[in-house]
KEKE-3310 file (N, C-alpha, C; in steps of 0.2 Angstrom, whole numbers, plus 5000, padded with zeros to 4 digits):
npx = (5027:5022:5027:5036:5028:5032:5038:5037:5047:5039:5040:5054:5058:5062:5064:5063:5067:5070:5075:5087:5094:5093:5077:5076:5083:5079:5068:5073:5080:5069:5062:5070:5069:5056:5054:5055:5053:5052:5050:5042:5042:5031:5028:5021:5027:5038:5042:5054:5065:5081:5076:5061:5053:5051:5036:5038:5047:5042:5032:5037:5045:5036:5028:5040:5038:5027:5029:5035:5028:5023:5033:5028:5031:5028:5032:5036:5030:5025:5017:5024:5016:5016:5015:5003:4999:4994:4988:4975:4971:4966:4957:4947:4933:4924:4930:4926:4934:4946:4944:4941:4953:4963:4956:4957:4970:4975:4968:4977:4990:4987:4984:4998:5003:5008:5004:5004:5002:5007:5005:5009:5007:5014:5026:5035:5037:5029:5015:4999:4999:4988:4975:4973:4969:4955:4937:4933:4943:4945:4935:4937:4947:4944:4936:4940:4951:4940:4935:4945:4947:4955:4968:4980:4984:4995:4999:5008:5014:5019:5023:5020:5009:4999:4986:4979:4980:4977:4963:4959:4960:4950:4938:4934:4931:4943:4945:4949:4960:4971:4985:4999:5014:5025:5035:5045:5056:5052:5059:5069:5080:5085:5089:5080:5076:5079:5072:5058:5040:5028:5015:5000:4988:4992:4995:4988:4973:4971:4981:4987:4998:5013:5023:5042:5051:5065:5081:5087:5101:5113:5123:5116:5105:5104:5102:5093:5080:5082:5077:5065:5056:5057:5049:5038:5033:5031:5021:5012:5009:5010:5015:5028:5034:5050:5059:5068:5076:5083:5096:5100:5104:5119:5128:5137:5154:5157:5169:5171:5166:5151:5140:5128:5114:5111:5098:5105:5109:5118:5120:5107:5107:5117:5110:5099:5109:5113:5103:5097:5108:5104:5093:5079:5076:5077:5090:5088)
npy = (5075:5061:5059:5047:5032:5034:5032:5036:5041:5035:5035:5031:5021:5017:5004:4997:5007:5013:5010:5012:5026:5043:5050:5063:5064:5056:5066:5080:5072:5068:5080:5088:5076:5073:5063:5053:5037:5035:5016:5008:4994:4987:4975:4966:4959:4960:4971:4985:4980:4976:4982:4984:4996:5005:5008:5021:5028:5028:5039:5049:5053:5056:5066:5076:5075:5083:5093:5099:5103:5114:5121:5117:5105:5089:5073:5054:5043:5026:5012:4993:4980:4967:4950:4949:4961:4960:4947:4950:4960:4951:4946:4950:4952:4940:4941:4951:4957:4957:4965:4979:4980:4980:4992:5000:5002:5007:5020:5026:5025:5032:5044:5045:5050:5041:5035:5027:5007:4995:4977:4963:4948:4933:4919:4921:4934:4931:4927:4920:4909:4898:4901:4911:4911:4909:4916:4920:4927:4936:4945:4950:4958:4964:4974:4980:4987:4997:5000:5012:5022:5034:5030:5021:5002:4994:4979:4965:4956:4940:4920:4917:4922:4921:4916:4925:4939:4934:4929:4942:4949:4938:4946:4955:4974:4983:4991:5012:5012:5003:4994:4987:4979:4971:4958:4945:4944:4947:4954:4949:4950:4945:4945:4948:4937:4936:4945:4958:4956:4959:4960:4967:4969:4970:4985:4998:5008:5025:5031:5024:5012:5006:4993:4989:4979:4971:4963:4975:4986:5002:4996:4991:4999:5007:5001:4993:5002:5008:4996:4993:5004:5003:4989:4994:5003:4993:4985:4995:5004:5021:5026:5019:5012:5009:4998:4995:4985:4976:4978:4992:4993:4988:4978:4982:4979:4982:4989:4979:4967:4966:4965:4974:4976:4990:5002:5011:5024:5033:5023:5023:5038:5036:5029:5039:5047:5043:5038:5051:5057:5048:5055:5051:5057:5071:5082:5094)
npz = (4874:4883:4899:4907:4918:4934:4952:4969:4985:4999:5014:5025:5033:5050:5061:5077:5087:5103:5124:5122:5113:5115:5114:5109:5099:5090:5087:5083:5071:5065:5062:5051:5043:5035:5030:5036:5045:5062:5070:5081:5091:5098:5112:5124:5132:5132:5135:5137:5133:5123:5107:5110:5116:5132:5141:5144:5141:5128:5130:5133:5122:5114:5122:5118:5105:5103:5113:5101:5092:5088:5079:5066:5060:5058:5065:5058:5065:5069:5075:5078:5079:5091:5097:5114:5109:5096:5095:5102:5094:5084:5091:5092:5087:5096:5107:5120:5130:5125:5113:5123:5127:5113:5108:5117:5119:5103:5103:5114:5107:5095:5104:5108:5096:5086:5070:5061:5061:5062:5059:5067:5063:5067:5071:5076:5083:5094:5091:5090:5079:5073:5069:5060:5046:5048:5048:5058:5063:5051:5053:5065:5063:5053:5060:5070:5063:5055:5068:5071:5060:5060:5060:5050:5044:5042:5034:5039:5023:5021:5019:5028:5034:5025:5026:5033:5025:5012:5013:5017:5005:4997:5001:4998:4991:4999:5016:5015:5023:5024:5021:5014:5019:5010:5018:5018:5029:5044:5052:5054:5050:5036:5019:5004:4991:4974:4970:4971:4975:4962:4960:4957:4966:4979:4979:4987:4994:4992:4988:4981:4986:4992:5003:5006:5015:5021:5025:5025:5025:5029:5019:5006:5005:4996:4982:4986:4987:4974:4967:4973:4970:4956:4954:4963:4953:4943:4947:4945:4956:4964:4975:4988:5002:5012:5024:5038:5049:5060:5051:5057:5069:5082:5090:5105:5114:5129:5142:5154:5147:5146:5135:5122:5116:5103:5096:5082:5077:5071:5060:5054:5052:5043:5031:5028:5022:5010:5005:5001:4993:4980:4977:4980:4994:5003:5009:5025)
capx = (5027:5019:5033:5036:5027:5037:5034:5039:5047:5033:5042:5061:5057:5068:5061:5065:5069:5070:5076:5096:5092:5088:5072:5079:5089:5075:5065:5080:5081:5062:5061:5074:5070:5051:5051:5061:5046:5051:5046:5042:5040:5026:5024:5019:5031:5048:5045:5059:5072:5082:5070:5056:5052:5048:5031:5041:5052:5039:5027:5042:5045:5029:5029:5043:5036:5021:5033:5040:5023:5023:5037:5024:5033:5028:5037:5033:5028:5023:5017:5024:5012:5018:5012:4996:4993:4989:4980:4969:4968:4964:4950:4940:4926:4925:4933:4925:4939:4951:4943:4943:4960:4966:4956:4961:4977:4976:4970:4984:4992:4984:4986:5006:5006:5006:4998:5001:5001:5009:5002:5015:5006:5019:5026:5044:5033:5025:5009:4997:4995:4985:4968:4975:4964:4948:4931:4932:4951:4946:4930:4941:4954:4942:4931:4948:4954:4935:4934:4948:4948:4962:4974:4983:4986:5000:4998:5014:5014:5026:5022:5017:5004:4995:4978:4976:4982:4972:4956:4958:4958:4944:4936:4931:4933:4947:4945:4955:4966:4975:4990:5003:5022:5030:5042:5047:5061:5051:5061:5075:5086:5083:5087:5077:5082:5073:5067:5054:5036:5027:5009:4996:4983:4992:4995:4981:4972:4968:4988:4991:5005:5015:5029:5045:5055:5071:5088:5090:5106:5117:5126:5111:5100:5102:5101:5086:5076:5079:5073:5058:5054:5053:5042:5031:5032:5030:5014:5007:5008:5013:5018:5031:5041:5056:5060:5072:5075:5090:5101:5101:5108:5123:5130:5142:5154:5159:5175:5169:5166:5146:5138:5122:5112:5108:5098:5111:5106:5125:5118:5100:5108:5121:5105:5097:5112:5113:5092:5097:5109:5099:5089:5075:5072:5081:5093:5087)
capy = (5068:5060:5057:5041:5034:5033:5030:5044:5037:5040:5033:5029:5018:5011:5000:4995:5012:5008:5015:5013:5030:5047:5052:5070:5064:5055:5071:5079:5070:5068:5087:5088:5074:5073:5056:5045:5036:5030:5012:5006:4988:4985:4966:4966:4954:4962:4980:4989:4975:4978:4984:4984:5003:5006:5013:5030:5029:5031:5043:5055:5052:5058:5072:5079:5078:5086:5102:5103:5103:5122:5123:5116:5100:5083:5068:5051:5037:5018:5006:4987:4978:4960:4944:4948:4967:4956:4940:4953:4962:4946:4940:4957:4951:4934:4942:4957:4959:4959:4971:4984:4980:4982:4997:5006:5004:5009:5028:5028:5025:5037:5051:5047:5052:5035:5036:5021:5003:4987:4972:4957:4942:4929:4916:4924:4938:4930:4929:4913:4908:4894:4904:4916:4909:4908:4919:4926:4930:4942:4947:4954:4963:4971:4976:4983:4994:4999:5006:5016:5025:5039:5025:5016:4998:4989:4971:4963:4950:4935:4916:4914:4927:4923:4916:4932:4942:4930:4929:4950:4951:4938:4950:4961:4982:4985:4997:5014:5012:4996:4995:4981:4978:4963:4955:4938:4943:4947:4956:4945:4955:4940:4946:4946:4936:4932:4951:4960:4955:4965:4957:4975:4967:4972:4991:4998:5016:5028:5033:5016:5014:4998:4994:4984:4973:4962:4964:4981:4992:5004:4993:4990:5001:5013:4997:4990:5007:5008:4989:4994:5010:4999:4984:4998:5003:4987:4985:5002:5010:5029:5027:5015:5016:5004:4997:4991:4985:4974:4984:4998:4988:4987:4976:4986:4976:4987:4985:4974:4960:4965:4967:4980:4979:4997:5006:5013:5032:5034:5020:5027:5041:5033:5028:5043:5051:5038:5040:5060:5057:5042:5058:5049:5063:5079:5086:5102)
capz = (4875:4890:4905:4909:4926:4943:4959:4975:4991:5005:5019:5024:5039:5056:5067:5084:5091:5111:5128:5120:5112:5118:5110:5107:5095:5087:5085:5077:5063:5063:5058:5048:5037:5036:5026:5040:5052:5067:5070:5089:5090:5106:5115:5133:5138:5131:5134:5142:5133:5117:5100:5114:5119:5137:5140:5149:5136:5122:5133:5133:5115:5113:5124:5116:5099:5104:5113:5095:5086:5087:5074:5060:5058:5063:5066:5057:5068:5066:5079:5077:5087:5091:5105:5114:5106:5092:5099:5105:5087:5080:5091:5095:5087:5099:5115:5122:5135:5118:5111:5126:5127:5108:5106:5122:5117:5098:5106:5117:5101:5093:5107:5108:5090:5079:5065:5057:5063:5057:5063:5066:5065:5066:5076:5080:5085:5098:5090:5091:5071:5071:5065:5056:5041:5048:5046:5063:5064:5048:5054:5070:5058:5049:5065:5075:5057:5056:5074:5071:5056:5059:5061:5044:5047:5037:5034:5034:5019:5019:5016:5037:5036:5019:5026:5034:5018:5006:5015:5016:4996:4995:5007:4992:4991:5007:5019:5016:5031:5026:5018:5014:5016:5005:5020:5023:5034:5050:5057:5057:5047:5029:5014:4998:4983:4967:4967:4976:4972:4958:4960:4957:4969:4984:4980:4992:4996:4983:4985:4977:4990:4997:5006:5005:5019:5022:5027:5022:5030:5023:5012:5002:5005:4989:4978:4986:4987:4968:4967:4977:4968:4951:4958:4963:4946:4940:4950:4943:4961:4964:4983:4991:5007:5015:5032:5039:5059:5062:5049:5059:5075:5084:5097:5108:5117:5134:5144:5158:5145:5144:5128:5124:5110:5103:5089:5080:5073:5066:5053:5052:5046:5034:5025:5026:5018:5003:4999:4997:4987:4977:4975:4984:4996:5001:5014:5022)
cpx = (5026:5028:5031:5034:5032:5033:5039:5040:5042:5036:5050:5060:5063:5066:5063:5068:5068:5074:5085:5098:5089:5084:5071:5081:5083:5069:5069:5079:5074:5061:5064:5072:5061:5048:5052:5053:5051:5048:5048:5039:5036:5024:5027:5026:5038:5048:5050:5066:5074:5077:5063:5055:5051:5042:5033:5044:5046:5033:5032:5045:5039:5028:5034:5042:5029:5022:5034:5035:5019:5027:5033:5027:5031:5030:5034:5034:5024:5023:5019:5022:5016:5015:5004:4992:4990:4984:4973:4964:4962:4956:4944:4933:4922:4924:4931:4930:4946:4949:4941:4950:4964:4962:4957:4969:4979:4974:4973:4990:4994:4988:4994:5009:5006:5000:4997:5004:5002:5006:5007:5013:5009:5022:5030:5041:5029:5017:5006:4992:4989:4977:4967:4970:4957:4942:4933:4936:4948:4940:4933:4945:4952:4938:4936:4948:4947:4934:4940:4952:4954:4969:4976:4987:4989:5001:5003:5013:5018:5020:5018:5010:4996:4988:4976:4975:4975:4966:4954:4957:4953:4938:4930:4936:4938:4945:4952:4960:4970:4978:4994:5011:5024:5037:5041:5053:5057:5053:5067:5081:5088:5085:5083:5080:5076:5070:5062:5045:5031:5019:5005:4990:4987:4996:4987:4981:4971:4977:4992:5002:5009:5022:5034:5051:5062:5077:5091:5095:5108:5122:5122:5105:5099:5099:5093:5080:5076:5074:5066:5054:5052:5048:5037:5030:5028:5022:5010:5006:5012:5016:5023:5036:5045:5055:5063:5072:5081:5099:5103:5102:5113:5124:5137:5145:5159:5165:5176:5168:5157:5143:5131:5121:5109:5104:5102:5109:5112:5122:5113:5102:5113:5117:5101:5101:5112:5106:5094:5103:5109:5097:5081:5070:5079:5081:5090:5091)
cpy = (5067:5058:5049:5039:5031:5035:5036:5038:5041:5041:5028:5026:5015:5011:4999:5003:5010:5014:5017:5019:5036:5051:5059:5070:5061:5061:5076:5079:5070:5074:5088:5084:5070:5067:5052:5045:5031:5026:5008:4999:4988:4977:4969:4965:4956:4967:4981:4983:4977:4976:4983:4991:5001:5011:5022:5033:5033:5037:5050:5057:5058:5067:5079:5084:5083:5094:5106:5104:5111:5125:5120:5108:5092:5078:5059:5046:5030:5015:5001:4982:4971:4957:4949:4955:4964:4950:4944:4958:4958:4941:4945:4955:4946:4936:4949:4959:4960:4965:4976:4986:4985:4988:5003:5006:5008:5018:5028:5028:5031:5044:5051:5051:5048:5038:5031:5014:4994:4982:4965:4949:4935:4926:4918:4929:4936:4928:4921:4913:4903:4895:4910:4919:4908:4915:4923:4928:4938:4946:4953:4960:4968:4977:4982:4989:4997:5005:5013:5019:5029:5035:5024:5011:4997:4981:4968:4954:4947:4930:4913:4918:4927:4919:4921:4938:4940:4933:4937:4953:4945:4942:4954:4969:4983:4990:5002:5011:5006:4997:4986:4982:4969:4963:4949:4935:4942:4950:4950:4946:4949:4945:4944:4944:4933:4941:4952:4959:4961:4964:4966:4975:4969:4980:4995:5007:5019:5032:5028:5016:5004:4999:4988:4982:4969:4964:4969:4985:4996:5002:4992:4992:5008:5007:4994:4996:5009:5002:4991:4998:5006:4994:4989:5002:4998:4984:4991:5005:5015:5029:5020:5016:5009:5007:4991:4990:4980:4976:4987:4996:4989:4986:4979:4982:4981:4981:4981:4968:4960:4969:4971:4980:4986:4997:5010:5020:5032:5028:5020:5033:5041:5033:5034:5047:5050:5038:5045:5058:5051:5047:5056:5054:5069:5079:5095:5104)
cpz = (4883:4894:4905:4916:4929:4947:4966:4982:4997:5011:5020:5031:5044:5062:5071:5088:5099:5117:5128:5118:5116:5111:5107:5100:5088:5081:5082:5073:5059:5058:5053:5041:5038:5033:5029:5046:5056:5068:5078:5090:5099:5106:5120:5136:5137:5133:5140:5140:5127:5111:5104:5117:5126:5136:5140:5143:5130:5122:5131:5126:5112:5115:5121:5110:5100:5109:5104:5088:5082:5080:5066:5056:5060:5061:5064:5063:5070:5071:5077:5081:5085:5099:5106:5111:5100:5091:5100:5099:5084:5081:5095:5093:5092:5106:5118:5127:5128:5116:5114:5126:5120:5107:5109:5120:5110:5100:5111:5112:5097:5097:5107:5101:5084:5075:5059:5061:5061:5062:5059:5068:5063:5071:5081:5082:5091:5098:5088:5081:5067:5066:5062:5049:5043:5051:5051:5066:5056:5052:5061:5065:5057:5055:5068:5069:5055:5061:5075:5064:5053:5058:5052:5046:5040:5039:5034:5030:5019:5020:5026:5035:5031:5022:5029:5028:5013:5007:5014:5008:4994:4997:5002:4993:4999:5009:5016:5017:5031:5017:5016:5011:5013:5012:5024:5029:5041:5052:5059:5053:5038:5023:5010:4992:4979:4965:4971:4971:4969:4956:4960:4963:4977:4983:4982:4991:4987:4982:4981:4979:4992:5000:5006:5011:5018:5022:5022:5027:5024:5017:5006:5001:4998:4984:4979:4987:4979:4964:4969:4975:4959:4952:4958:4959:4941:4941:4949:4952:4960:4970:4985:4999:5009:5020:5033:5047:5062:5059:5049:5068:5074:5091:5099:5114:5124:5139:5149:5156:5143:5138:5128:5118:5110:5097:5088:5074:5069:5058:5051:5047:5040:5028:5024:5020:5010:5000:4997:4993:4979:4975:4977:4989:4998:5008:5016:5021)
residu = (UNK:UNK:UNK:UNK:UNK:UNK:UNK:UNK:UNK:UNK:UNK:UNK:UNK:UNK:UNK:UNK:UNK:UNK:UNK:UNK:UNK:UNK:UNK:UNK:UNK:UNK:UNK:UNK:UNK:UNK:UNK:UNK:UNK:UNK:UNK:UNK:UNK:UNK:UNK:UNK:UNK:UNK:UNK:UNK:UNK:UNK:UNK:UNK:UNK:UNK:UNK:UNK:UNK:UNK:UNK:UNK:UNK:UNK:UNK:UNK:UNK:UNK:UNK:UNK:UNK:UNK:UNK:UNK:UNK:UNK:UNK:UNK:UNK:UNK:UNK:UNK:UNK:UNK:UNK:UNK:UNK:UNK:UNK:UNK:UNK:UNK:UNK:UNK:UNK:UNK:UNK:UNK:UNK:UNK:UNK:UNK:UNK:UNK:UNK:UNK:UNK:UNK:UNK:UNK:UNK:UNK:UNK:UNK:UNK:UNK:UNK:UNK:UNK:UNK:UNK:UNK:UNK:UNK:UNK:UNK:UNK:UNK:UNK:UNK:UNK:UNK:UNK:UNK:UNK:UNK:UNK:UNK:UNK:UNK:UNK:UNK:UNK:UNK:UNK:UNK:UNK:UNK:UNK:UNK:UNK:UNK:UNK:UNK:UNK:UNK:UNK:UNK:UNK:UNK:UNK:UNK:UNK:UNK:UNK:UNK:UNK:UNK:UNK:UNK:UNK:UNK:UNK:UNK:UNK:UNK:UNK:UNK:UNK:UNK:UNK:UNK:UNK:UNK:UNK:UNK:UNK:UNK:UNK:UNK:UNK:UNK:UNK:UNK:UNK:UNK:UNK:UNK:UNK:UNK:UNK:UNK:UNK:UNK:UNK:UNK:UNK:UNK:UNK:UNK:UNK:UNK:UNK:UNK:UNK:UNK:UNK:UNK:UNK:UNK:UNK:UNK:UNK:UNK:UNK:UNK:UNK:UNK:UNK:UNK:UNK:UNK:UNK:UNK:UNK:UNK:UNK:UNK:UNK:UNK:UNK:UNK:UNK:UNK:UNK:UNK:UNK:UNK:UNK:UNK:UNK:UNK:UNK:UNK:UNK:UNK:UNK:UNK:UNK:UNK:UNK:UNK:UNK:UNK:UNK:UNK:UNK:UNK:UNK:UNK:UNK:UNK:UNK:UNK:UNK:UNK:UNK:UNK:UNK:UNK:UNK:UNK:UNK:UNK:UNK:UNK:UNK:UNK:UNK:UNK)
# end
């Protein structure tokens, strides 16, 4: 009797990693638990302030994993570009100072170790919306994820970003290298209600893969990784991963009266304990 299809968690994501964090501890878990991608949100104009890495910070990040890359394991890791790393995305084909810019940075990317690369085009992101819908805003996208093959971009889908999205499936055959997560939160930590979308048109690649978003923490993150794992059932894909970014925060208020937002690994790995035992992935 044939088996029934299911769908495999790819990716167990937590975004905003930053310089609240020692990067040691990062690589740690990384080894250990080869399904967890750290996710590094990059705008110019925040870095070095909370959920905004410092460059040193993430060079060293980098350097580390690339000491530890003797042991045979590597460590997943996710650009979240936002503000002008994607204005620049957006208008390479238009702007040739854009396009030195974004693709000198996509191999710097690359060489830290990302390997894949969401792009956060949205307003609360910093990012100029206005021509998101037009010819030579895709024409750049495709141009950008084109020149950089080795990369995997993720598109994040929500209701801001659909003339990018759209115009990209009337586009025709997609590149490999482009992916798509279902999130209307942003990054603002939003829940989903009504369900998670179960449209087949946005499982991508030949891994028929996608990904799901929105006010995920430990509290609901068993719940919503089995929700997530049907939809991409539902949608006839084989791959799925979750990400979460405000969920795994913690404002710390210290005894002078000053407060410090952190990423919070104690609730990074809450959740990782709760997928292993979801059976989702495994404890070594």
């Amino acid at each position: 009797m044939a088996q029934p299809h299911t769908a495999k968690l790819e990716a167990l994501g937590f975004c905003g990693a930053d310089d609240s964090v020692n990067p040691r501890l990062l690589a740690l878990i990384g080894q250990n638990y080869p399904l967890v991608e750290w996710g590094v949100l990059f705008r110019p104009d925040k870095e070095g302030t909370p959920r905004y890495a410092s460059k040193e910070w993430v060079a060293r990040l980098s350097q580390i994993l690339k000491d530890n890359n003797s042991l045979g394991t590597t460590v997943r890791l996710a650009a979240h570009l936002c503000g002008s790393h994607v204005n620049d995305f957006l208008s390479s084909s238009s702007d040739a100072s854009s396009a030195a810019a974004i693709d000198g940075f996509l191999v710097q990317l690359y060489d830290w170790g990302f390997r894949r690369v969401q792009v956060n085009a949205t307003a609360v992101n910093g990012v100029y919306t206005e021509k998101l819908g037009e010819g030579m805003t895709l024409q750049s996208f495709l141009r950008t994820v084109g020149a950089h093959p080795k990369l995997e971009f993720i598109v994040q889908k929500n209701d801001e970003t659909e003339p990018l999205w759209s115009s990209l499936m009337k586009n025709g055959q997609l590149p490999e290298n482009i992916v798509f997560l279902h999130d209307e939160s942003k990054g603002t930590g939003k829940e989903v209600t009504g369900g998670w979308p179960t449209d087949p048109q946005f499982i991508a690649t030949s891994r028929k893969v996608v990904g799901f978003a929105g006010g995920i923490k430990p509290s609901n993150v068993k719940s919503v990784a089995e929700s997530a794992l049907q939809a991409c059932v539902a949608s006839s894909g084989n791959n799925f991963w979750i990400d979460m970014e405000s969920g795994v925060r913690t404002m710390l208020l210290h005894p002078d009266g000053s407060k410090e937002d952190i990423f919070d690994l104690a609730k990074c790995y809450n959740c990782i304990d709760i997928i292993c035992d979801a059976g989702l992935m495994d404890h070594p």
